[in-house]
N, C-alpha and C positions, 0 to 999 in steps of 0.2 A: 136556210133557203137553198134549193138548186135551181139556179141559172144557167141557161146558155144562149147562145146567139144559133139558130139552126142554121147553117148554109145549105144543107143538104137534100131540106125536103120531106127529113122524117115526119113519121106519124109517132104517137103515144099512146099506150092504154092507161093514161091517168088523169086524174083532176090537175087543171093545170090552165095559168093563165099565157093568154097569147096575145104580148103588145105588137104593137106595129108601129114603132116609132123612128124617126127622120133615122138616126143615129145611134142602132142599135145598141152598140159598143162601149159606147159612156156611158148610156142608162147601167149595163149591164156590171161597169166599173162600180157606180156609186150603189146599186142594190145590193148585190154581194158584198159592200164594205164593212167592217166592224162599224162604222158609226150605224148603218141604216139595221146591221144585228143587233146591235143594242134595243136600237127604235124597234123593232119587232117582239125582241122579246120584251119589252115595258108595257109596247101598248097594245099587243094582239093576245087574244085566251090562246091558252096553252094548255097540251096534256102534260101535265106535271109542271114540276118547278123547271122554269125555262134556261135557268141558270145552272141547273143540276142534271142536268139529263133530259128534261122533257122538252118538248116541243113545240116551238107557236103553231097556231092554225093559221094559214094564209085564205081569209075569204074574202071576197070582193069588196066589202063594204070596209072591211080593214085597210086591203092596198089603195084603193082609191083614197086616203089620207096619207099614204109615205110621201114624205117631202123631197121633191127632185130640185133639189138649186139651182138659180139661174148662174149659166155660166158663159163666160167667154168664148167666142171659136177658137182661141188659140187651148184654152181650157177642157172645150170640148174634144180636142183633138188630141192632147196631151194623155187625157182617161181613156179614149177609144183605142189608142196606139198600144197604150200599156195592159188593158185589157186583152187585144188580141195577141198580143207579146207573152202575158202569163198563158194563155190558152195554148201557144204555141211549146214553149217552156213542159206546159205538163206533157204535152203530146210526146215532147223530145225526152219525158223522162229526165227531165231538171229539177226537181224538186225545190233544192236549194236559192234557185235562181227567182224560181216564181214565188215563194214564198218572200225573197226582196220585192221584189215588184211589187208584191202584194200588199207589202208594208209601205211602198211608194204610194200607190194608188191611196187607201187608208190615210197617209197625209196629204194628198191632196183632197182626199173629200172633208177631211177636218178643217183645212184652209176653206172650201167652198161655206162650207157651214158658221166657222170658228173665226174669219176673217179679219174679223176688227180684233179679239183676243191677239192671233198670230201676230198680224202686221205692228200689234202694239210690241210688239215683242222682236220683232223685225225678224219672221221667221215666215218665207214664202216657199214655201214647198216647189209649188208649179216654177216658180222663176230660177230656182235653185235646178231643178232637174233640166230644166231648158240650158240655163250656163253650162252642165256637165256632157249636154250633148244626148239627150235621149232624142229627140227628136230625129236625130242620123239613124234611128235604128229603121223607122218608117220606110227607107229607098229599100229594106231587105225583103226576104222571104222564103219560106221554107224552113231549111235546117239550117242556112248562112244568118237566119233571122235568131234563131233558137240559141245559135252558139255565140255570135255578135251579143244579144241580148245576158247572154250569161257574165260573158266577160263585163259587159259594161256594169251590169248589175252587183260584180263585186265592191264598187266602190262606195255602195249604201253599208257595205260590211268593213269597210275602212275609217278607224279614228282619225285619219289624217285627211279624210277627205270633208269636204265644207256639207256636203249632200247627208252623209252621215251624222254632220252635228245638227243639221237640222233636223233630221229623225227623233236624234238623243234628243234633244231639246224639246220635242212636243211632249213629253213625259213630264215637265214641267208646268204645264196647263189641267189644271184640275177635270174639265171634261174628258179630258185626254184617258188622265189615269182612271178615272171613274168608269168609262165608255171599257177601256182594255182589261179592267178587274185589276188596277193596279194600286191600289186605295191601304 
């Protein structure tokens, strides 16, 4: 699927749906995540095998069944921030950075979804990322946000850090590996 949030105004010459929701940002975190890629390709037709190359079809009558979780305002704000934090990453030619985040967001939409699993397991994404301080990235912006965001972000690539055992750890949850092709 390609998402974006437009700030800009543009126009498009293609099929394409256009939400209008409170909260762009989150929505934007939890569609693009691997858990709702999954959900796409299982339950939408696809040109080819969807897992091999080919492609779901996104029609209306499909999206209007993806499941959006009810979430917290501290939750909600948590995805919107990291969202436009990966967008910002790509812009700054971070690759590296946004692909953590990206693997952040991904555990937090598995916590949204997987919650009673997780917490059985005493494994909170959202509260883990809030202890480590992402939420300080939110007063940036620009390139001081891009490069803030980078540094911070190497500590999902840290064994020593508590945020990275929590990452490691969701590999432990059968939907987890199942969802990432990890089987």
């Amino acid at each position: 699927m390609h998402a974006f949030v437009d700030e800009d105004g543009f126009c498009f010459n293609k099929t394409a749906f256009i939400l209008l929701p409170e909260d762009p940002w989150s929505l934007l975190a939890i569609l693009l995540s691997k858990p709702l890629d999954f959900y796409y390709r299982m339950r939408f037709p696809s040109h080819g095998d969807p897992f091999n190359g080919g492609r779901p079809q996104f029609r209306k009558d499909r999206m209007l069944t993806v499941p959006v979780p009810v979430m917290t305002t501290e939750q909600r704000s948590a995805l919107a921030l990291l969202a436009q934090v990966v967008t910002r990453c790509h812009g700054a030619k971070l690759p590296a950075a946004a692909a953590r985040l990206e693997a952040l967001i991904n555990s937090f939409v598995y916590e949204l979804f997987f919650a009673e699993e997780l917490h059985a397991r005493k494994m909170r994404p959202f509260t883990a990322a809030r202890e480590a301080g992402v939420m300080n990235l939110a007063a940036l912006e620009g390139p001081a946000l891009a490069r803030a965001a980078d540094d911070w972000s190497r500590c999902l690539a840290d064994p020593a850090h508590p945020l990275y055992a929590t990452l490691f750890d969701l590999q432990s949850i059968d939907a987890v590996r199942i969802i990432e092709g990890r089987t």
